[in-house]
C-alpha positions in Angstrom: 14.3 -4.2 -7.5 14.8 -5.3 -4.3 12.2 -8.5 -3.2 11.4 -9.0 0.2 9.8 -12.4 1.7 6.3 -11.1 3.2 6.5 -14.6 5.2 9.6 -13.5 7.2 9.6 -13.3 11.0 6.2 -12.3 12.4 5.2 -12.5 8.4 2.2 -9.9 9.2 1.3 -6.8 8.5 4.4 -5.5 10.1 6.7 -6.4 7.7 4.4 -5.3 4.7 4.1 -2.0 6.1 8.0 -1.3 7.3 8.9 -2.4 3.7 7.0 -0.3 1.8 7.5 3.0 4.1 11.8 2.2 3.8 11.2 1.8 -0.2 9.7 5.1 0.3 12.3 6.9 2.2 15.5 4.6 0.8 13.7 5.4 -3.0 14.1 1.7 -3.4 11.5 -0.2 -5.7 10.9 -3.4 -3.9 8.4 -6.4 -4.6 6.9 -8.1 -1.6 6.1 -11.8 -2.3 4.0 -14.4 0.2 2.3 -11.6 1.6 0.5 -12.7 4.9 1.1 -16.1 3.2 0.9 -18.7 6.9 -2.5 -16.6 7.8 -5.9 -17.8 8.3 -6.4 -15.0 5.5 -3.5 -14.5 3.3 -2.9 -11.9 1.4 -3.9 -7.9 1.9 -6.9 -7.2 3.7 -8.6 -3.8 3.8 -6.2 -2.2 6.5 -3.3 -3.0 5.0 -4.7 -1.8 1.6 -5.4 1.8 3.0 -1.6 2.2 4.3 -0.2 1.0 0.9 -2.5 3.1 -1.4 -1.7 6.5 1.8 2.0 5.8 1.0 1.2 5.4 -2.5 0.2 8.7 -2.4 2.6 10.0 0.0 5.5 9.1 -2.1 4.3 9.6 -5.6 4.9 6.0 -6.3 3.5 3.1 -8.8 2.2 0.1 -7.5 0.9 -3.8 -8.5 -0.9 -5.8 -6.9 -2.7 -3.4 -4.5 -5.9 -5.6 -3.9 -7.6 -7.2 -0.9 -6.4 -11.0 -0.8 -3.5 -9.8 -2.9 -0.2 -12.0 -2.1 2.5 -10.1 -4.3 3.2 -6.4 -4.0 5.3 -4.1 -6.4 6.0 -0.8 -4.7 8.1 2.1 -7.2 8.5 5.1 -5.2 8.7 8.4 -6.0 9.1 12.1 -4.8 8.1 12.7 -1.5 5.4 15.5 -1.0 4.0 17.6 1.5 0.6 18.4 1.7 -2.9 17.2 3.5 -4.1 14.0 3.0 -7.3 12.9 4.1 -7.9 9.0 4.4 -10.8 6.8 6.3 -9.2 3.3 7.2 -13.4 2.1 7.6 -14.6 0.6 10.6 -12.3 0.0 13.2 -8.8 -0.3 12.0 -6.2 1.1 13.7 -4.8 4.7 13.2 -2.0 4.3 15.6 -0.1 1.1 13.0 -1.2 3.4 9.9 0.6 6.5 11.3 3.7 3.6 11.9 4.6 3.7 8.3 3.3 7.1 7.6 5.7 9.2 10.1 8.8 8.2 8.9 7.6 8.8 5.6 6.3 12.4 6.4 9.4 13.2 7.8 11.4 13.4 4.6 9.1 15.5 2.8 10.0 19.2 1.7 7.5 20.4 3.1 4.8 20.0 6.3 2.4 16.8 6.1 -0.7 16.8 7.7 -2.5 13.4 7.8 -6.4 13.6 8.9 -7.2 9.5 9.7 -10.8 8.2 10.4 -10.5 5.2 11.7 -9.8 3.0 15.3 -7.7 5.1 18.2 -8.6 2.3 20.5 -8.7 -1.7 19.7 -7.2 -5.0 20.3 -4.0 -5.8 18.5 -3.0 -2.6 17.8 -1.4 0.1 20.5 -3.8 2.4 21.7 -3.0 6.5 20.0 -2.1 7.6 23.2 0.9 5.3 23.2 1.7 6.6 20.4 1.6 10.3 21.5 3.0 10.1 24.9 5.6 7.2 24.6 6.6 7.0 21.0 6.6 10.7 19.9 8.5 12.0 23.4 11.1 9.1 21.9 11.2 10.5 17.9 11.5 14.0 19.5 14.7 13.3 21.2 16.0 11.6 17.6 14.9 15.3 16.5 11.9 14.3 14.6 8.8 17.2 15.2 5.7 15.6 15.1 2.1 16.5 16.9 -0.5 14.1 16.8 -3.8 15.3 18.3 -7.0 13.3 19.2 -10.3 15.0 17.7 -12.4 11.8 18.5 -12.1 8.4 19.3 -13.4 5.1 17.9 -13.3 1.7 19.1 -13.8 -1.5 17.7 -16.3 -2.4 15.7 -17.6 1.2 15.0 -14.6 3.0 14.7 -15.5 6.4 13.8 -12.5 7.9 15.8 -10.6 10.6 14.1 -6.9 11.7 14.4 -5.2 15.1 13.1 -1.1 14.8 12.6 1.2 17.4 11.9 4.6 15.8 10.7 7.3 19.0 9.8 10.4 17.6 7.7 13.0 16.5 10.4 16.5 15.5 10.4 16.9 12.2 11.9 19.4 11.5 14.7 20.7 8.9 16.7 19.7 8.8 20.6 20.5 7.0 23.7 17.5 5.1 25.5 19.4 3.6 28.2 18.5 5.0 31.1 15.7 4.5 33.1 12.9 7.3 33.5 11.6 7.8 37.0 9.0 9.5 38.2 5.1 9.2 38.3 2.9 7.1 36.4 0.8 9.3 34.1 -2.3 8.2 32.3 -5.4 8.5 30.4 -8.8 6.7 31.1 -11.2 7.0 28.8 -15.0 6.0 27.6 -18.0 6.6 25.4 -21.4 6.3 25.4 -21.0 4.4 28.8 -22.1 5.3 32.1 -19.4 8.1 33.7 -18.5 5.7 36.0 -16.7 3.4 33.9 -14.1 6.0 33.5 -13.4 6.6 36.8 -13.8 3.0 38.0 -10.9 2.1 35.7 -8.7 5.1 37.0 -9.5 4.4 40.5 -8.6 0.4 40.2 -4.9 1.5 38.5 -4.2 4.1 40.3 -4.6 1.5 43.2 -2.3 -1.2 41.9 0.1 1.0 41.2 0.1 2.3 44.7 0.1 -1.7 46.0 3.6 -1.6 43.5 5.1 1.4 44.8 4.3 3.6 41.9 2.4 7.2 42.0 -0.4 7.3 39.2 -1.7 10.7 38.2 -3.9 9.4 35.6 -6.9 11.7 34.0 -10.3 10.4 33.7 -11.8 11.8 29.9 -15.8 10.8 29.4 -17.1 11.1 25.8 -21.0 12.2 26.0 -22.8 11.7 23.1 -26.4 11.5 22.8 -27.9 7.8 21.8 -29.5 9.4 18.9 -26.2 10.6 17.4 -23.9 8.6 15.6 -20.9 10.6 15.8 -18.9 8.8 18.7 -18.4 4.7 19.1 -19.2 3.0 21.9 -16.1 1.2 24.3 -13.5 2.1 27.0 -9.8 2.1 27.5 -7.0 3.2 29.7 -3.4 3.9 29.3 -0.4 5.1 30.9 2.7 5.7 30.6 5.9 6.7 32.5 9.3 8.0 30.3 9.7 5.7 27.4 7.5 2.5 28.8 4.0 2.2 28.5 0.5 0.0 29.5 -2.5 -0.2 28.4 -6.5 -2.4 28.2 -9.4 -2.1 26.7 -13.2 -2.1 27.8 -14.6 -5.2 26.6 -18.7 -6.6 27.4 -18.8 -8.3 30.7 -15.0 -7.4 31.5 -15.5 -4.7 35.0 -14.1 -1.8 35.0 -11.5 -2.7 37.9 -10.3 -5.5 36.0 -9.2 -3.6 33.0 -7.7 -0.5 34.9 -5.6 -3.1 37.2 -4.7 -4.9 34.2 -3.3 -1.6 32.5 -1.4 -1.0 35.5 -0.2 -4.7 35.4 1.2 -3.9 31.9 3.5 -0.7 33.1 4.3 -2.0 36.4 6.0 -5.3 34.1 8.4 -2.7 32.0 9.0 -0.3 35.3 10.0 -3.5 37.5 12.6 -4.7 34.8 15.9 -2.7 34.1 14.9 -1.5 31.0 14.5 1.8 29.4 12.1 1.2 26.6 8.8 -1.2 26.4 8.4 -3.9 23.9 6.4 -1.9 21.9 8.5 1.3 21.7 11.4 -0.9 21.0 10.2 -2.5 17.7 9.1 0.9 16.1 12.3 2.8 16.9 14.0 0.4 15.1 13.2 1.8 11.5 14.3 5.6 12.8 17.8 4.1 14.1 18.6 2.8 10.4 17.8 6.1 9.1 19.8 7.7 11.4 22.8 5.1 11.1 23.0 5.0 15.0 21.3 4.8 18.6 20.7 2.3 20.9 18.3 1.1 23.5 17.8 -1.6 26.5 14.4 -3.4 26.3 12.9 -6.4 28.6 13.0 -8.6 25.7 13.3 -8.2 21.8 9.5 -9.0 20.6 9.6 -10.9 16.8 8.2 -7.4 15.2 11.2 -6.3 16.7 13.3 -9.0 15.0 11.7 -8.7 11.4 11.7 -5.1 11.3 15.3 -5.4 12.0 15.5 -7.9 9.1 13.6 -5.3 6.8 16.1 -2.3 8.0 19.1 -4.0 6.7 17.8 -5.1 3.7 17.4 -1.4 2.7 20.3 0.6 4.6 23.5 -0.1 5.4 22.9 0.4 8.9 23.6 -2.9 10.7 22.0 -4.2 14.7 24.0 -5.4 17.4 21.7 -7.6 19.8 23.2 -8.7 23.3 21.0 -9.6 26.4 22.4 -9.6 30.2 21.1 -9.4 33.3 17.6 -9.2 31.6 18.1 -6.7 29.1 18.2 -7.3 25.5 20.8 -4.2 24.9 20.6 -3.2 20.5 22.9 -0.7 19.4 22.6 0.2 15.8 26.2 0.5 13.9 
């Protein structure tokens, strides 16, 4: 059995949830130990609970230690199956970091997975589902992975409420080149709910115009959730994002923050990866990292190499054989996996 230091690196979530979805593909029983141990609250919390116990379930496996406050994991995999699974994450924890460990799982099952997540699409900490959609899954479909992920609802912190559908068809992994710059226009999403139409708009408006102040084109949509206030159904909050090839930006609504402050500040997060040389954003660059050890090759130029990057790196060659080549230069951090 393989035992992994939980305090490693970032010594987060990220590494709890990298290890346990490569035990799952690698078929590798591994033991986590010092699980979130140098955090104001070590130990599992609820989020993390619900991705062990979907993978749990996802790969047939036997676990210990799956408890909130929990510091030592044991994780025995099983057979990958196909299937639906339906799973609520409760309140407002993030879909897109559950569907991180889930994917790569999904993709080595026999047959189609389809994963229906209640939970947050949109909240602090965590990248926003359209990220995920339009900048990550463009990326795994180029490694030949063939995954849809669509958006029935949102939900944003504290509510949550949102709900996500994804289809993930068993894939062969490949290696891919992300090297090369994509050009073209900025495209985006701006969203809101329960709030005034305006907000919306206000926040596509501002981006659109600091992108134009950069040089950049934005053709960014403006998407208004209207619920009645005596219906429960939808969470109340706001949010942009864009995205432009493999790079991406994002902000969220928050009370007292104007609406032109967090479109500008969404477009101050794209126009910082499209002004440097590299291909791939920081956060694209730390969750291809996984799919390159699968595939046993690839490579990619990023701004700078983020420490999620780093561990899940770490965890990769702990259960592959694939090994990382890190180089930076003209300010690009260039990894090739070997």
């Amino acid at each position: 059995m393989l035992t992994i230091d939980g305090s490693f690196g970032e010594g987060g979530g990220q590494i709890l949830r990298t290890s346990v979805a490569m035990a799952a593909i690698t078929e590798t029983p591994v033991k986590i130990v010092h699980v979130r141990k140098n955090r104001p609250k070590p130990g599992l919390s609820a989020q993390h609970l619900t991705a062990i116990r979907a993978l749990t379930e996802l790969a047939g496996a036997d676990t210990n230690g799956d408890e909130i406050g929990s510091t030592e994991l044991t994780f025995s995999p099983g057979e990958i199956r196909g299937g639906t699974y339906c799973m609520d994450i409760g309140t407002a924890g993030s879909i897109s970091l559950l569907l991180q460990c889930l994917i790569p799982v999904a993709l080595y099952a026999p047959d189609t997975v389809v994963l229906d997540i209640t939970g947050g699409t949109d909240v602090k900490w965590s990248p926003p589902i359209d990220h995920l959609r339009h900048v990550l899954l463009p990326a795994l479909a180029l490694m030949g992975c063939d995954v849809n992920v669509e958006v029935m609802r949102r939900g944003y912190y504290p509510r949550g409420g949102g709900r996500v559908r994804a289809v993930i068809e068993p894939s062969r992994i490949s290696g891919a080149d992300f090297c090369e710059k994509t050009s073209g226009a900025v495209c985006g999403c701006s969203h809101s709910s329960r709030l005034p139409e305006h907000v919306a708009k206000r926040q596509r408006s501002a981006a659109i115009a600091r992108l134009h102040d950069h040089g950049y084109d934005g053709r960014i949509d403006a998407t208004i959730t209207v619920t009645p206030p005596d219906r429960g159904a939808a969470s109340t909050g706001s949010g942009i994002t864009l995205w432009c090839g493999y790079v991406g930006g994002s902000a969220l609504g928050e009370r007292g923050k104007p609406a032109e402050v967090v479109g500008s500040d969404a477009a101050d997060n794209i126009i910082r990866e499209l002004n440097s040389k590299a291909a791939v954003d920081i956060y694209l660059a730390d969750q291809l990292i996984p799919y390159m050890a699968m595939a046993k090759s690839g490579l990619f130029t990023t701004r700078e190499l983020s420490l999620h990057a780093k561990t899940n790196i770490w965890v990769s060659e702990q259960f592959t054989d694939a090994r990382f080549d890190v180089t930076q230069s003209d300010q690009v951090v260039r990894v090739v996996c070997l």
